[in-house]
Backbone as a ProteinNet text record, in pm:
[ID]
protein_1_A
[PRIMARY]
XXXXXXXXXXXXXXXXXXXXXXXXXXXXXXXXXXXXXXXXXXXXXXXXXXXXXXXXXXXXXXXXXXXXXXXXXXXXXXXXXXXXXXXXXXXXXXXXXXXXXXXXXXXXXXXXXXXXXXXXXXXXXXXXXXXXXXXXXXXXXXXXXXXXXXXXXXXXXXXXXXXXXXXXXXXXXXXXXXXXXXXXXXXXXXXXXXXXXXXXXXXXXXXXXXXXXXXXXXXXXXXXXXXXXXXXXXXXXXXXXXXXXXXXXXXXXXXXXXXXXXXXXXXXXXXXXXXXXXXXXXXXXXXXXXXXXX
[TERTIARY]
-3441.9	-3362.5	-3221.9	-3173	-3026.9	-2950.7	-2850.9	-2710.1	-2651.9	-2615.2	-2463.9	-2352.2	-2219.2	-2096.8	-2027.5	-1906.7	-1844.8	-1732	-1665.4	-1525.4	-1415.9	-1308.7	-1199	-1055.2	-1133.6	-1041.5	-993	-901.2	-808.8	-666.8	-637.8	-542.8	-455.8	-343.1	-237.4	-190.1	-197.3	-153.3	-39.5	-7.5	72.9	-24.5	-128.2	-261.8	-275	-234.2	-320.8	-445.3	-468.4	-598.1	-689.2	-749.8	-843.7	-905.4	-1064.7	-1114.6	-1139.1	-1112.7	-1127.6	-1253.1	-1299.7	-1440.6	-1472.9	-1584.2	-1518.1	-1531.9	-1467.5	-1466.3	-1415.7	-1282.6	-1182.3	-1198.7	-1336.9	-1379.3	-1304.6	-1267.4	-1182.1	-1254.1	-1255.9	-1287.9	-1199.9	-1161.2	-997.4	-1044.7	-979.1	-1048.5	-969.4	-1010.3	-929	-999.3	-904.9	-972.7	-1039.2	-1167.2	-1344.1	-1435.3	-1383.4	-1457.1	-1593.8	-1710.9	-1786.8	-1818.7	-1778.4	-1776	-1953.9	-1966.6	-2151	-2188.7	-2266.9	-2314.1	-2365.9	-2428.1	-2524.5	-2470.7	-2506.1	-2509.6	-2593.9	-2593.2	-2735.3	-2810.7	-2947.5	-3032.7	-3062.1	-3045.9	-3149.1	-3002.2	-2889	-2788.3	-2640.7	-2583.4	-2426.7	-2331	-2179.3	-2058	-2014.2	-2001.4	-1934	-1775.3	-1714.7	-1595.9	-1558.4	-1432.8	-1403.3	-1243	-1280.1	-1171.5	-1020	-952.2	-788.2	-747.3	-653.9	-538.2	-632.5	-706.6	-795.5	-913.3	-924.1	-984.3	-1112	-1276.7	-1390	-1363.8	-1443.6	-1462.4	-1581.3	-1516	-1596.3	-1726.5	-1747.4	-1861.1	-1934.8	-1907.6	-1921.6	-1975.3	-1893.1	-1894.5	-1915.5	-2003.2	-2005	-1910	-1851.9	-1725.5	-1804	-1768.5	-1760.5	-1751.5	-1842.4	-1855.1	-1689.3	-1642.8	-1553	-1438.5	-1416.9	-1268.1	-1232.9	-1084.8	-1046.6	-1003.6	-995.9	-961.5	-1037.9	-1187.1	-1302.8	-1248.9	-1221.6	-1209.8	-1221.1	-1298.1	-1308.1	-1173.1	-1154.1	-1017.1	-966.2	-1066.3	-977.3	-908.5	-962.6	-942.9	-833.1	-828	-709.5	-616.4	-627.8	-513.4	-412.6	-546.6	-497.9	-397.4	-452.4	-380.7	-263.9	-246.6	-105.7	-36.9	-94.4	23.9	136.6	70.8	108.1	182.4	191.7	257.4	412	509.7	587	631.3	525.9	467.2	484.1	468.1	476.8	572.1	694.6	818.3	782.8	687.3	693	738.8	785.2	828.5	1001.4	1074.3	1175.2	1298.4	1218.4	1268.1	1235.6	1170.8	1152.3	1304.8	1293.9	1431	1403	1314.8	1319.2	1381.3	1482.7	1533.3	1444.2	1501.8	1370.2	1485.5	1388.1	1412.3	1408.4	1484.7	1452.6	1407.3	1332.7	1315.3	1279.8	1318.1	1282.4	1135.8	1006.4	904.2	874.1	838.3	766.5	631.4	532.5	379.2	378.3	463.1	454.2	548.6	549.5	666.4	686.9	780.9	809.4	772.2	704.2	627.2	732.5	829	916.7	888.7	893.1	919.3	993	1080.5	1119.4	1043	1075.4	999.5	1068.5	962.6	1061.7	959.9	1015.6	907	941.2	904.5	1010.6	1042.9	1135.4	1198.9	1087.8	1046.1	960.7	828.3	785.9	683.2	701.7	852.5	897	807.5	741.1	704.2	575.6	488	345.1	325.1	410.2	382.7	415.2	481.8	462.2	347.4	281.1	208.5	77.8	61.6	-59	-52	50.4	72.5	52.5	19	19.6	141	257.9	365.1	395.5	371.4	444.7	558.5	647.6	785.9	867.5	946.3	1035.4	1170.6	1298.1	1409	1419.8	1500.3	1512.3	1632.9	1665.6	1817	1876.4	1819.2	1973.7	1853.2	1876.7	1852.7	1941.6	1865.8	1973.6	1809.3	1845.5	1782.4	1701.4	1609.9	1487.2	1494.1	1623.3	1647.8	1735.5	1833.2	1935.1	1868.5	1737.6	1614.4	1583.4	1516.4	1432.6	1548.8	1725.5	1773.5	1823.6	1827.1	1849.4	1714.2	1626.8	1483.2	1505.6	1531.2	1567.7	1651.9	1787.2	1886.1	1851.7	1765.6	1735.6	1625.6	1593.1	1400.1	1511.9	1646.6	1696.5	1802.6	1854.4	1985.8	1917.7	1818.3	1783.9	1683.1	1555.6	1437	1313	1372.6	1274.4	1148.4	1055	908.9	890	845.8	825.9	650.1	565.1	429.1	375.6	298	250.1	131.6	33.1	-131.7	-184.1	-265.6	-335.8	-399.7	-471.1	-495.7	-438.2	-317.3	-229.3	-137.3	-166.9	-113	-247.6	-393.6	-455.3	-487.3	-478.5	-462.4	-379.2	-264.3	-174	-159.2	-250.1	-228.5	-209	-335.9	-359.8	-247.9	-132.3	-53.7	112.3	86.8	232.8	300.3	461.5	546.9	532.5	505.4	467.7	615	756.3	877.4	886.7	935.4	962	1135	1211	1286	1302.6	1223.3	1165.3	1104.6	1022.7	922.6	1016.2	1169.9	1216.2	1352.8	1344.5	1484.5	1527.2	1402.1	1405.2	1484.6	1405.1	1448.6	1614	1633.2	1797.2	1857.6	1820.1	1913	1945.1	1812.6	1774.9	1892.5	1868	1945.3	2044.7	2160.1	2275.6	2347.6	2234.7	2270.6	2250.4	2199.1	2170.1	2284.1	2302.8	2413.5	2581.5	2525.6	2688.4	2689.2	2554.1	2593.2	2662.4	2737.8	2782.1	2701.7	2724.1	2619.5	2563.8	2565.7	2467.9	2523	2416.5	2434.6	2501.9	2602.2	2738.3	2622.6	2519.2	2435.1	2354.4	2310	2227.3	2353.2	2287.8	2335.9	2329.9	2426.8	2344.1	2299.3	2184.7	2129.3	2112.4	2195.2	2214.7	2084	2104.7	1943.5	1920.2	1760.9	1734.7	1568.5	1519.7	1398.6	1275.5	1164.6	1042.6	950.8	916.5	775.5	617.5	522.9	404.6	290.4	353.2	239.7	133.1	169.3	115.4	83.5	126.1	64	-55.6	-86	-171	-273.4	-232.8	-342.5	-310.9	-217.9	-197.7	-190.2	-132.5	-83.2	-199.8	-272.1	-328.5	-472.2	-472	-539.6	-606.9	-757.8	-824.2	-801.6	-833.7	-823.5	-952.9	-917.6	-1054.3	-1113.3	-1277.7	-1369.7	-1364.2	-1347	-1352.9	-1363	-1350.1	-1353.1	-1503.9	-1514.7	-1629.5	-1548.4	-1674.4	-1637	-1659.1	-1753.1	-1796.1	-1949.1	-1963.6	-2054.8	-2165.1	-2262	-2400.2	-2531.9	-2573.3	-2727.1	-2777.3	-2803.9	-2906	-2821	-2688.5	-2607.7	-2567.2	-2558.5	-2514	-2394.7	-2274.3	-2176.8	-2200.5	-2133.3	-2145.2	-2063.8	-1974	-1871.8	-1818.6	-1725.8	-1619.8	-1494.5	-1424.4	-1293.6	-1171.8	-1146.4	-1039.2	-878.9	-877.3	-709.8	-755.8	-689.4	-625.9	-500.1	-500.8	-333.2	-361.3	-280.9	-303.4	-441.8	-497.9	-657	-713.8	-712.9	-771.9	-804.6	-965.1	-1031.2	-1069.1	-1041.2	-1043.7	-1163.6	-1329.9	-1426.7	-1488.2	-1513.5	-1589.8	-1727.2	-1784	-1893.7	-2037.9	-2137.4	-2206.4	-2169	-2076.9	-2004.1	-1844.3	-1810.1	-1655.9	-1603.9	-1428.3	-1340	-1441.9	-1416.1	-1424.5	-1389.8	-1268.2	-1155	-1264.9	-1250.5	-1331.9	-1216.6	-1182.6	-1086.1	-1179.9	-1066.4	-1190.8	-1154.2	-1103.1	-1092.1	-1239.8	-1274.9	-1418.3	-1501.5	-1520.3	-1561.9	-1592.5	-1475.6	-1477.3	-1541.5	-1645.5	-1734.3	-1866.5	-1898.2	-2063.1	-2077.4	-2195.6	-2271.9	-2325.9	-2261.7	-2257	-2360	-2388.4	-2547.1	-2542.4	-2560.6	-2519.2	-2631.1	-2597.7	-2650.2	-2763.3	-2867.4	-2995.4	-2983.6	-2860.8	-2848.3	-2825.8	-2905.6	-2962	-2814.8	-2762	-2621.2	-2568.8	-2471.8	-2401.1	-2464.6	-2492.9	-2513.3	-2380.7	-2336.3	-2256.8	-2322.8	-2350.9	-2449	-2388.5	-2370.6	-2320.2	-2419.9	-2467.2	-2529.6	-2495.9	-2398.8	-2336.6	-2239	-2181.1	-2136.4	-1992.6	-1970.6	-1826.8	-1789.5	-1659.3	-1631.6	-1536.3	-1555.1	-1527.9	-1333	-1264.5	-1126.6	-1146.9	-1109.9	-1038.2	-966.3	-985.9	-880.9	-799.1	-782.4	-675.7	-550	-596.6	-521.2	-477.2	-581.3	-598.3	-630.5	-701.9	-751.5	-892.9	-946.8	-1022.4	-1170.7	-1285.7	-1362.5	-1563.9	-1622.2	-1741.8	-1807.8	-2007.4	-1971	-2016.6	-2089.8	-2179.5	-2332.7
1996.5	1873.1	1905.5	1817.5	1846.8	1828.5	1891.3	1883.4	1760.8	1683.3	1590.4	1616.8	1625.5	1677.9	1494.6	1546.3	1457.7	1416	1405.5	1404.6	1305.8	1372.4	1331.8	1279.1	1316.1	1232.8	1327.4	1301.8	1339.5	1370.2	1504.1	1541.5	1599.1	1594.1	1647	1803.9	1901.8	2041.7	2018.4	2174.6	2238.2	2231.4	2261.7	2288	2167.9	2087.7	1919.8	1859.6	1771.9	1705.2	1772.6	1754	1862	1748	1732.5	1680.2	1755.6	1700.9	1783.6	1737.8	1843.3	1831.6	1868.4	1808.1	1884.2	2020	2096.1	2300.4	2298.7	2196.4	2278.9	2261.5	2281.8	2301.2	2221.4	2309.9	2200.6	2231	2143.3	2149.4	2046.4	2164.4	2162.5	2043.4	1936.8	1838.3	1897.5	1900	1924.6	1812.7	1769.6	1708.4	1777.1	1670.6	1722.6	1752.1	1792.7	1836.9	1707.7	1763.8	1643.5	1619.4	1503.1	1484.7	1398.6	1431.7	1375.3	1374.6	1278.8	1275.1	1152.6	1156.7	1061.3	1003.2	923.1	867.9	900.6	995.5	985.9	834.8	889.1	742.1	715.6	619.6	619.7	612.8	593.5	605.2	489.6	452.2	376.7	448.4	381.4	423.9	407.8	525.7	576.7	632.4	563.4	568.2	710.8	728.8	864.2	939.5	861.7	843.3	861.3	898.6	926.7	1023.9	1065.5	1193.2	1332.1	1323.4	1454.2	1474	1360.8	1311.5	1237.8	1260.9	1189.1	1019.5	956.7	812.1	837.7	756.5	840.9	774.3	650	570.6	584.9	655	656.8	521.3	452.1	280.1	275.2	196.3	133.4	71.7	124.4	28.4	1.4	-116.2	-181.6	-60.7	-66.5	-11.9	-48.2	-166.7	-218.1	-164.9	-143.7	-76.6	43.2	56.8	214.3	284.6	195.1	297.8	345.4	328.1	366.3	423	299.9	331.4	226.8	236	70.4	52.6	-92	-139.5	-83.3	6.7	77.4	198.4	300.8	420.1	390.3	259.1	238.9	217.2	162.8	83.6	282.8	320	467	522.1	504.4	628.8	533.9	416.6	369.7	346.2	388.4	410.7	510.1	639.2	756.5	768.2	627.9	600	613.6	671.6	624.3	519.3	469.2	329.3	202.8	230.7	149.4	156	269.2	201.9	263.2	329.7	395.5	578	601.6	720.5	727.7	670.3	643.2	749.3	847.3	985.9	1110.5	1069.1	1197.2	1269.8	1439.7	1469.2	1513.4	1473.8	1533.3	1461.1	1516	1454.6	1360.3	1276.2	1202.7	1174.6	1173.7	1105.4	919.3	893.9	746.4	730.2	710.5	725.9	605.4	570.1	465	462.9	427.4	477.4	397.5	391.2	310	356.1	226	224.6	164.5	83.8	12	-102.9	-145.3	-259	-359.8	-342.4	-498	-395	-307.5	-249.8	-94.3	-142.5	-41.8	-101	10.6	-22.8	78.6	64.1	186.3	256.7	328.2	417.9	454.6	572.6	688.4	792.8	960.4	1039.2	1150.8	1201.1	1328.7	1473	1520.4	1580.1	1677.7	1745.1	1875.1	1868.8	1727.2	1671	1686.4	1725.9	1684.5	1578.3	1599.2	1472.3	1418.5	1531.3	1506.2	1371.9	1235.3	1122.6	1054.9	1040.6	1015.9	1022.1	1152.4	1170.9	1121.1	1113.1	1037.8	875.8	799.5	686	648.8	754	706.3	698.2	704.5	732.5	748.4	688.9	716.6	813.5	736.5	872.2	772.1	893.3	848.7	898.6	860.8	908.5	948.6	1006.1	1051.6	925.3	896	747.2	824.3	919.9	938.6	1044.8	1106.1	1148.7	1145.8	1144.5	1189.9	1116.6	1118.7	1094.2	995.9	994	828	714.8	660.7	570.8	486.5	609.2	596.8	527.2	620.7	589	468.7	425.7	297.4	215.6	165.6	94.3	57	160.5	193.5	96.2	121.2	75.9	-73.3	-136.8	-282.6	-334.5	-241.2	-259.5	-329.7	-252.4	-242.3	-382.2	-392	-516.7	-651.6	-667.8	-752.7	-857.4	-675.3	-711.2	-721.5	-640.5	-637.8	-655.5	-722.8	-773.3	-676.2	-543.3	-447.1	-448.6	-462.3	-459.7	-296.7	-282.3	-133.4	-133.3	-216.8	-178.2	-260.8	-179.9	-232.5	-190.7	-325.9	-309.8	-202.6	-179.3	-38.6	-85.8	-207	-280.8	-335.3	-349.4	-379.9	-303.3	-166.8	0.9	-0.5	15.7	75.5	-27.4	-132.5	-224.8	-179.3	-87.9	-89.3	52.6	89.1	235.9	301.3	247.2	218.4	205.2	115.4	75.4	114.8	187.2	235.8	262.6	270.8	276	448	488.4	627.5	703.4	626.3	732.2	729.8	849.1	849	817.7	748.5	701.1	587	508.9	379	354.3	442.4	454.2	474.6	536.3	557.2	492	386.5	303.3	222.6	169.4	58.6	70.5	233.4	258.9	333.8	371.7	418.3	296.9	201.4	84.5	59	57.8	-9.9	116	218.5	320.9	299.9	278.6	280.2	114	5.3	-74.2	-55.1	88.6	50.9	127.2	214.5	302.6	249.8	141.2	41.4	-0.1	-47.1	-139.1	-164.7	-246.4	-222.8	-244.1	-164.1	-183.4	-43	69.3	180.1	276.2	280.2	397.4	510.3	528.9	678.2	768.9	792.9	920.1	904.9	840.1	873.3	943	1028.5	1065.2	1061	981.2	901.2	1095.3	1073.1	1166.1	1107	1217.5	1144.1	1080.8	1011.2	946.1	1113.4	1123.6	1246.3	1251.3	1185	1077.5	1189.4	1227.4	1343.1	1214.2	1220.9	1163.5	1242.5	1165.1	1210.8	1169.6	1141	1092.8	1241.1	1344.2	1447.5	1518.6	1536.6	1568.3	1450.6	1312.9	1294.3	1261.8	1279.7	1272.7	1147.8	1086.2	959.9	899.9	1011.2	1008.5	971.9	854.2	819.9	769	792.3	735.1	585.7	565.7	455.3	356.2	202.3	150.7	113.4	113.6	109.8	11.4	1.2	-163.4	-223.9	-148.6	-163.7	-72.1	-90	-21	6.8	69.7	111.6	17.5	-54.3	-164.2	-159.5	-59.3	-5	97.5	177.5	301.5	247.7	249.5	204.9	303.1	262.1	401.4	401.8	514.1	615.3	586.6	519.6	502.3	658.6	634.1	756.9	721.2	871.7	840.4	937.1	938.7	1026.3	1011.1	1117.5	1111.6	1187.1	1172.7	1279	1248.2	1325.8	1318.4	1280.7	1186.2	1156.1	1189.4	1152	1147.9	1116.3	1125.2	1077	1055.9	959.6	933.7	849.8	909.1	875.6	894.1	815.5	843.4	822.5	756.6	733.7	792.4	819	916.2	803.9	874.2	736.7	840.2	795.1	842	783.6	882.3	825.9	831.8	712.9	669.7	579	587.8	513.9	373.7	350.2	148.3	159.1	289.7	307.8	367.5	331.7	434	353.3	403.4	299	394	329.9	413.7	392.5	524.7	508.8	588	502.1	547.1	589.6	738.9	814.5	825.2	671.1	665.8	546.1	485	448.7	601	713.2	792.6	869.5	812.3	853.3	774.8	887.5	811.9	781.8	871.5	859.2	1045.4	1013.2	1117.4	1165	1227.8	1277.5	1395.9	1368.7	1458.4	1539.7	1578.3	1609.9	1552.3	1492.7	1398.9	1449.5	1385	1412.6	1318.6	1373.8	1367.8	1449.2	1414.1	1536.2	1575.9	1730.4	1728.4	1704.3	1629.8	1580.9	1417.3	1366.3	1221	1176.8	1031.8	997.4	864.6	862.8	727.5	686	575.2	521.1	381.9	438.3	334.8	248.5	253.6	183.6	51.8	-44	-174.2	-149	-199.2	-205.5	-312.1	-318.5	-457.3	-451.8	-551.4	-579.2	-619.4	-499.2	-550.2	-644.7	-800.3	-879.3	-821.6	-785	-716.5	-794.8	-910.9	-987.1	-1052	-992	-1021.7	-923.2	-870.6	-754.8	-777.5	-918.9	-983.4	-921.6	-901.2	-859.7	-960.4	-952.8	-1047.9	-1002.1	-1003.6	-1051.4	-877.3	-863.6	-723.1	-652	-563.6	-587.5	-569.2
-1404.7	-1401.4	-1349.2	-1284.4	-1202.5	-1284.2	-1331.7	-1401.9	-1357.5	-1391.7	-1377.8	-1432	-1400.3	-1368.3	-1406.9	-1469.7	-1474.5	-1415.2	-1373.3	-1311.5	-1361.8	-1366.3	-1415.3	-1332.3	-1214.7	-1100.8	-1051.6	-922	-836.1	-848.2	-843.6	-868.4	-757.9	-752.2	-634.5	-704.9	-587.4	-621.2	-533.7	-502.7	-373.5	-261.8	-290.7	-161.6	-149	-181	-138	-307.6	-257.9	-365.4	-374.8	-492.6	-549.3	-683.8	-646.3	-781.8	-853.7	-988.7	-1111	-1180.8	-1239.9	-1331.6	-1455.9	-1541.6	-1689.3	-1662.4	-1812.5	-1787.2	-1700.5	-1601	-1541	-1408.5	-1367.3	-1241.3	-1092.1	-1044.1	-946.6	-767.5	-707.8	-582.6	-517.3	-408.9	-331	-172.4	-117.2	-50.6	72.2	168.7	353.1	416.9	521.1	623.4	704.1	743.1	762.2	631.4	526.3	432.9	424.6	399.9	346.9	206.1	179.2	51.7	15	-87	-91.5	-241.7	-293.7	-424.4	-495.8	-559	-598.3	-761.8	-783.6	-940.4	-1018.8	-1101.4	-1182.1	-1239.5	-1198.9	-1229.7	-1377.7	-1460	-1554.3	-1694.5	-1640.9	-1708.7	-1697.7	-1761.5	-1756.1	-1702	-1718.3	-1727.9	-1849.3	-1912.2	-2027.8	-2075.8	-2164.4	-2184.4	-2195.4	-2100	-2101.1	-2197.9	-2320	-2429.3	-2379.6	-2502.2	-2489.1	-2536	-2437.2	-2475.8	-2525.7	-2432.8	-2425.6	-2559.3	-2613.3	-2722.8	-2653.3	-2682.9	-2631.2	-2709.5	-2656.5	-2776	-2855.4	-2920.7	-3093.2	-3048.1	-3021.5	-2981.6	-2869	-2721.6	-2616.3	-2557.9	-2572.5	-2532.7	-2387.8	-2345.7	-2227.7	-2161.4	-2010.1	-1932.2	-1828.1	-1772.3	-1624.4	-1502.7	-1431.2	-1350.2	-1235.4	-1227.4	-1140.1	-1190	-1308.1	-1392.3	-1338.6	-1281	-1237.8	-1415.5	-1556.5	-1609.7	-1667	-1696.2	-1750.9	-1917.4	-2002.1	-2148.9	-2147.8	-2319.5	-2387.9	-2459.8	-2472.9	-2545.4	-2601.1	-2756.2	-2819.5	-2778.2	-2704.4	-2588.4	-2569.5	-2452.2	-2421	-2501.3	-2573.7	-2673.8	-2739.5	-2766.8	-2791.6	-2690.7	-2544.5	-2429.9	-2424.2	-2426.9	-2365.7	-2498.7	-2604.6	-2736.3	-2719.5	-2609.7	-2626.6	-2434.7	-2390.4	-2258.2	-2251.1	-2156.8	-2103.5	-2046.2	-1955.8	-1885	-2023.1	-2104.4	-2244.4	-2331.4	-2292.8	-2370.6	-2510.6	-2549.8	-2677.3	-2686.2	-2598.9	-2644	-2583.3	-2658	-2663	-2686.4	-2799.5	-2805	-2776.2	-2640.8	-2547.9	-2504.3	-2501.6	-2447.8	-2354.9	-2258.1	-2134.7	-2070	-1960.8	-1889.2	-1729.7	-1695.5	-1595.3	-1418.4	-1372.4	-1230.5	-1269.1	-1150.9	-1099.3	-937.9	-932.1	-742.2	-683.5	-574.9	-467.9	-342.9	-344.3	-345.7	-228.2	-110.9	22.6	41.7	62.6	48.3	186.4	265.6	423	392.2	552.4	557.4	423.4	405.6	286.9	143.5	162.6	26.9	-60.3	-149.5	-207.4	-368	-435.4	-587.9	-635.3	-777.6	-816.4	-948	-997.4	-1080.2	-1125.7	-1264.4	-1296.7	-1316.2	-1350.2	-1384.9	-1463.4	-1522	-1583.3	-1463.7	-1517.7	-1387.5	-1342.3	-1452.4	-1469.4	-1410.8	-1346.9	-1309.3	-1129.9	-1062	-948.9	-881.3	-694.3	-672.7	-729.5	-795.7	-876.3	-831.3	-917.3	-981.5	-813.6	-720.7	-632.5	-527.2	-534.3	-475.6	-540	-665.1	-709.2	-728.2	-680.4	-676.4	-494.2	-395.1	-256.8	-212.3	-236.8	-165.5	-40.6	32.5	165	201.3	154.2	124.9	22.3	-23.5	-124.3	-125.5	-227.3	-229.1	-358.9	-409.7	-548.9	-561.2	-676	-733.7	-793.9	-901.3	-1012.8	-1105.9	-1226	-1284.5	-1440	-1519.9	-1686.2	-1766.5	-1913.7	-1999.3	-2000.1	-2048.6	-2056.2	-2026.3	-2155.9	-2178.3	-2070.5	-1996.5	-1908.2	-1782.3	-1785.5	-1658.7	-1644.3	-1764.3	-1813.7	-1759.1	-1799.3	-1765.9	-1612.9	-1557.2	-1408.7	-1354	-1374.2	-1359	-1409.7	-1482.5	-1516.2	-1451.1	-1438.4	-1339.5	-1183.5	-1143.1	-988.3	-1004.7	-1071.4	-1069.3	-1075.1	-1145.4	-1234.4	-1141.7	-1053.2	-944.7	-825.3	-760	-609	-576.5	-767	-730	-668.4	-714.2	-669.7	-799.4	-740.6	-811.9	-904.6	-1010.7	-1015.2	-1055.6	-948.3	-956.4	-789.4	-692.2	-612.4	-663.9	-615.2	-628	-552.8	-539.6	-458.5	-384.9	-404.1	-283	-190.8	-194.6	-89.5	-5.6	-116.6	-25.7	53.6	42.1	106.8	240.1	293.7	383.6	463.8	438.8	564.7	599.2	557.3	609.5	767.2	755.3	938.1	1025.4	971	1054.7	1067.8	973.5	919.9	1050.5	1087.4	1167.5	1209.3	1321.8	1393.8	1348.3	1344.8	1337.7	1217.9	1196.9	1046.3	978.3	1097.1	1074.9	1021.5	1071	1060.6	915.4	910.1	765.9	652.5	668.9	567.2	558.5	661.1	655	535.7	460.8	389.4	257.4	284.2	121.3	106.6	262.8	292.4	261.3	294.7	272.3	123.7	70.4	-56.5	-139.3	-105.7	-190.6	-218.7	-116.5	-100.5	-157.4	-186.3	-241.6	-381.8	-412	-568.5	-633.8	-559.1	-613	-613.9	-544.9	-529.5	-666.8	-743.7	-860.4	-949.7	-1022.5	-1096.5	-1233	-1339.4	-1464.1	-1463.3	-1381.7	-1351.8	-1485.5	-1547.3	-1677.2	-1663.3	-1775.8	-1742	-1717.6	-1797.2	-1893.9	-1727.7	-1628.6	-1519.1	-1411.3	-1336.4	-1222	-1132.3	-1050.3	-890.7	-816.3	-730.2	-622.3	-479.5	-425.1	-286.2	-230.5	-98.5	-11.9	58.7	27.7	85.7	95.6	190	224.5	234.4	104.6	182.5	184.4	338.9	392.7	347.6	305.4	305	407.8	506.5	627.3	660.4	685.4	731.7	596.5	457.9	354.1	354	360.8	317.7	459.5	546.2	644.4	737	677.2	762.5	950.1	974.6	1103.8	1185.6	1278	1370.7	1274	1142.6	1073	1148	1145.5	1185.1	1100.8	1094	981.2	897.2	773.7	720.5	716.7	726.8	717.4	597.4	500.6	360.5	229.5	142	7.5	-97.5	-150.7	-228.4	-360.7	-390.2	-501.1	-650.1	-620.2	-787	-739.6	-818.1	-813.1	-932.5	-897.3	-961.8	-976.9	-1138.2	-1095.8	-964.2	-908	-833.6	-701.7	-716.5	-546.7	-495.8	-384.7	-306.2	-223.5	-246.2	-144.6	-52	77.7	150.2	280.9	315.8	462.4	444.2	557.6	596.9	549	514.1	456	565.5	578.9	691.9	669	547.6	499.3	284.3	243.6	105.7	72.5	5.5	-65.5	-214.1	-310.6	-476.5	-474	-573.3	-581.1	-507.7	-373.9	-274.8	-144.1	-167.9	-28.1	85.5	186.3	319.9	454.8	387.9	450.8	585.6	667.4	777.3	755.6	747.2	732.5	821.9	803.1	897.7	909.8	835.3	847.4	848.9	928.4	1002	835.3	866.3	759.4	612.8	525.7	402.3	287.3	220.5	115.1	1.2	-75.6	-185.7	-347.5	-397.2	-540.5	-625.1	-633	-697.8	-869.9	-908.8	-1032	-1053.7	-962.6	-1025.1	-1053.5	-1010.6	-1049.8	-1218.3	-1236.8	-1384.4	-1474.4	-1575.7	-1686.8	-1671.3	-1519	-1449.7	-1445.6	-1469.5	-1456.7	-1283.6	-1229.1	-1097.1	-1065.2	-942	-884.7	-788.6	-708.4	-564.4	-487.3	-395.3	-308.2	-179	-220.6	-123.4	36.4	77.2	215.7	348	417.3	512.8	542.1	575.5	617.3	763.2	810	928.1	935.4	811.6	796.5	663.2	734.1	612.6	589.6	458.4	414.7	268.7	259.5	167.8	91.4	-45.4	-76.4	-214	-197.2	-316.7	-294.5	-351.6	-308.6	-254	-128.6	-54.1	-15	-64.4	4.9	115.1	193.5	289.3	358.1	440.8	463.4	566	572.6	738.8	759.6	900.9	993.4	1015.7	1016.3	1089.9	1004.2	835.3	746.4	648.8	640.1	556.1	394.7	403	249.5	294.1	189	108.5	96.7	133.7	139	136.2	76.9	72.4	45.5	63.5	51.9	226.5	214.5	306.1	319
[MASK]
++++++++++++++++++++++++++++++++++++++++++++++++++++++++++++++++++++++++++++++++++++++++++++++++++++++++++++++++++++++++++++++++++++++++++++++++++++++++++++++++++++++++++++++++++++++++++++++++++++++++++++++++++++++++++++++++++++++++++++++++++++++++++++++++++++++++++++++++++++++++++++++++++++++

């Protein structure tokens, strides 16, 4: 009987992305690599608990969910969130950074320092600037500051990063104007916390870390992973959790946080074929909404 492997998602090194597996196991992704594997048959998606803790129940999730935990799981992992405003007396000191996904598309953030760009790079980042640095709390307000005074968002959908990839601006002057601007208006503000420390504009692009450059655009997305489906292609580019495969139905991005909480196979496909048999949905090119499967 074939082993199934679990996976725990996609992670950013120094070497680039690398999925992780339980016992550690990591396999390092390059462009060309072929990526391939099946769903085990005869089985669900199973909650993949909290804070390194299994679920006591191994509850059934939605195949369509990128966070693969049941309510309570969750309710657990984002007790123990930053993202949630409950760890208030952390003393690590944090970044604030200014983050570009494509035209019109900036939010700000924060991350702990010790983390450097990690949290960027697993959010898809295009390029970013560093804002300021000092304590949590100092962070958190800088971060209210900026959403409050200049209307900066601090969450873009992932569906609306992976639509414009394709098209991103070739200079990288261009790609990183928005957020030069945006910078230099934030650091004007008045209200900016003593305890943060403004950091100059000092713009790292990830077009060529994540593969972007001349990137095709994709037909569509993998919509959810189902018993006995098969993925299968070539690795074109990645950015945050998202692998962007060449396939027998053109690019089609597959987030490899539906991955998590399935029992994984290795895939009975002849090699130098990319076949995909699991549900994708469909990008309009002419809008970049999202529509039907195929």
């Amino acid at each position: 009987m074939t082993k199934a492997w679990t996976c725990s998602g996609l992670r950013w090194s120094v070497d680039g992305p690398e999925l992780v597996w339980d016992g550690g196991r990591r396999t390092a992704l390059t462009w060309g690599k072929r990526v391939a594997f099946g769903v085990a048959d005869g089985g669900g998606r199973t909650c993949v608990g909290a804070r390194g803790h299994p679920c006591p129940v191994r509850a059934s999730v939605p195949g369509r969910g990128t966070g693969a935990r049941c309510e309570e799981c969750a309710r657990l992992d984002r007790a123990h969130s930053v993202a949630a405003d409950t760890l208030a007396d952390d003393p690590r000191p944090y970044h604030v950074y200014l983050a570009w996904f494509g035209p019109g598309m900036v939010k700000v953030g924060i991350t702990a320092v010790e983390r450097g760009p990690a949290r960027l790079l697993e959010q898809g980042a295009v390029c970013f600037s560093w804002l300021g640095s000092g304590p949590l709390m100092a962070a958190r307000r800088t971060e209210e500051l900026l959403r409050a005074a200049l209307r900066v968002p601090d969450r873009i959908p992932y569906g609306q990063k992976r639509v414009v990839r394709s098209a991103l601006p070739r200079d990288e002057a261009e790609r990183t104007a928005e957020i030069a601007e945006l910078h230099a208006r934030a650091v004007a503000l008045k209200g900016w916390p003593e305890a943060l420390v403004p950091q100059p504009f000092r713009a790292v692009d990830h077009v060529r870390v994540f593969g972007l450059a001349e990137l095709p655009a994709a037909a569509g997305e993998v919509s959810e992973l189902v018993p006995g489906g098969v993925v299968g292609g070539e690795l074109v580019a990645a950015a945050g959790p998202d692998l962007h495969l060449a396939t027998e139905r053109g690019i089609v991005v597959l987030d490899t946080r539906l991955m998590t909480g399935w029992g994984l196979v290795p895939a009975l496909v002849p090699a130098g074929e990319a076949r995909l048999a699991v549900p994708v949905r469909l990008f309009r090119q002419d809008t970049g909404v999202q529509d039907g499967l195929f």
